[in-house]
N, C-alpha and C positions, 0 to 999 in steps of 0.2 A: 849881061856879063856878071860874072860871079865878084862877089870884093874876098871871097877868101884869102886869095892870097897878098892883096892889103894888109888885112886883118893878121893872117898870121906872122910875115912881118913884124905889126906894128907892136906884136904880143910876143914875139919870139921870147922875150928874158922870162915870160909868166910860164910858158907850158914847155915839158920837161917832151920831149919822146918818149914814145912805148915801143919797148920791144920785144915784147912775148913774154911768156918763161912761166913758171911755175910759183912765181913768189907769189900768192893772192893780196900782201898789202903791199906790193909795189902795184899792183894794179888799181888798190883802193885810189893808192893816193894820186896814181893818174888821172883816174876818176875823177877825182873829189877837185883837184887842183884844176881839170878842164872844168869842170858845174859852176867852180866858182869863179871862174874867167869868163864865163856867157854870163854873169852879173854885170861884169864892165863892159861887154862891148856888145851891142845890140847885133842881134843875128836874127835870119828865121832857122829853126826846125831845119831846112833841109841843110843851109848853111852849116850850124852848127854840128853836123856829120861831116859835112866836108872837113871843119877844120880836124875834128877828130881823125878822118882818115887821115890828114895831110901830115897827122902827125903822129902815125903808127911807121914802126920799122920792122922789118926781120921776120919772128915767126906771127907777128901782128899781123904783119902786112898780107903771108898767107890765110891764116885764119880770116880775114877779111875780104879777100878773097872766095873764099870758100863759101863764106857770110852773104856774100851779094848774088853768087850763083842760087844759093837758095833761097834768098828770098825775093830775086828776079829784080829786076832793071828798075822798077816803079820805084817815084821819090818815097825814100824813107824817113821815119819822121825822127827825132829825138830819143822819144822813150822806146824806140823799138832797136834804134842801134846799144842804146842803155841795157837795155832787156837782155841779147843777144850779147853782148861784152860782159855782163854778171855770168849769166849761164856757162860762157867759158873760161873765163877766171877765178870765181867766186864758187869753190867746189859747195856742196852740202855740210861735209864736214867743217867748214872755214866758217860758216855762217853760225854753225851749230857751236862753236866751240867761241865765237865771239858773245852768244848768247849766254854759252856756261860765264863766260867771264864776266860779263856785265852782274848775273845774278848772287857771285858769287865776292863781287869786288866789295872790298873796306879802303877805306884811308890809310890804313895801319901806322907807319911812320910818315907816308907824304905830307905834305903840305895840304893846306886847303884848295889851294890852284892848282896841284901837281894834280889831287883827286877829284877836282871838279872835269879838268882836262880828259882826265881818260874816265871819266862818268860817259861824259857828253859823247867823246868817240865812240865806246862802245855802245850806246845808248841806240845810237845811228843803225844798230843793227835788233833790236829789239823795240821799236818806233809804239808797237802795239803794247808796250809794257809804262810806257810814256806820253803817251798821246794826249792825257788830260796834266793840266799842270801839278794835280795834286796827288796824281801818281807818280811824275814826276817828283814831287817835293820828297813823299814819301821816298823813294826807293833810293834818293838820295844821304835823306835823316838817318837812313836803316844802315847805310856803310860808314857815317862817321867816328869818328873815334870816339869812345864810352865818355868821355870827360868830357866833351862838347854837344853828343849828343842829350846826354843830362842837363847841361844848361839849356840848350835848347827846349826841352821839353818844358819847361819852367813858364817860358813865357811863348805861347804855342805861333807857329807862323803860320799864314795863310795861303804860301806863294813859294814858287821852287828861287823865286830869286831873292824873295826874305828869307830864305833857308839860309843859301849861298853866303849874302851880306851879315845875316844873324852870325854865321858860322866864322866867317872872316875874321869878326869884330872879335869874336870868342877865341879866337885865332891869336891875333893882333897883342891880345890883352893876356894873354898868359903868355907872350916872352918878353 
């Protein structure tokens, strides 16, 4: 007997509906907001599509449909309903232009939190440009604002969250 519908239930306030449509970051953040709801509540793989289906509506509901005809009745694993939910929400162009913007972000007037925040989100799409921390650190240092990045360089850090913390403090200390 399945516990899905315990589970969803018991999670109803955490996961929002899907209902189709063309927005690609309302589909991220469905996404991202079910991935990080199978942190709290233990599922297998097949479960964890169940809740996902349980909790698509409208042109979702068809597209998924459509989704199971083709890829035939055998249990489906996680990363293959993953797989197939990018490919139709997540155009080329969406990916490609998350990329432009990661490469091309600064701090300029945000905050250090406002620009760590959407570092890391857009980062999420460019994984290969970050995957070592000190590429990471680096691609960071490379968008802060000229006055912090200068002190920065003064006393060199190791680690993208000595950046972060270095940058904070640097932060912090000029207002």
């Amino acid at each position: 007997m399945s516990r899905i519908p315990l589970s969803a239930k018991s999670i109803k306030d955490w996961l929002t509906l899907f209902h189709g449509g063309s927005d690609p970051w309302l589909a991220c953040l469905w996404l991202e907001n079910l991935t990080d709801t199978f942190v709290y509540i233990s599922c297998t793989e097949a479960e964890k599509v169940e809740l996902a289906v349980y909790h698509l509506r409208d042109q979702a509901v068809t597209w998924w449909k459509t989704q199971r005809t083709v890829l035939g009745e055998q249990d489906l694993s996680w990363l293959s309903f993953r797989e197939a939910f990018e490919r139709q929400y997540f155009t080329a162009a969406f990916y490609l232009a998350r990329r432009q913007e990661f490469l091309s972000l600064k701090q300029g007037n945000r905050s250090i939190t406002d620009y760590n925040t959407e570092f890391s989100r857009l980062a999420e799409f460019c994984l290969h440009l970050v995957a070592q921390d000190n590429d990471r650190m680096f691609r960071f240092t490379q968008g802060l604002a000229a006055y912090i990045r200068l002190k920065i360089s003064g006393c060199p850090v190791s680690s993208y969250r000595e950046a972060l913390d270095r940058a904070l403090l640097i932060e912090t200390t000029q207002q």
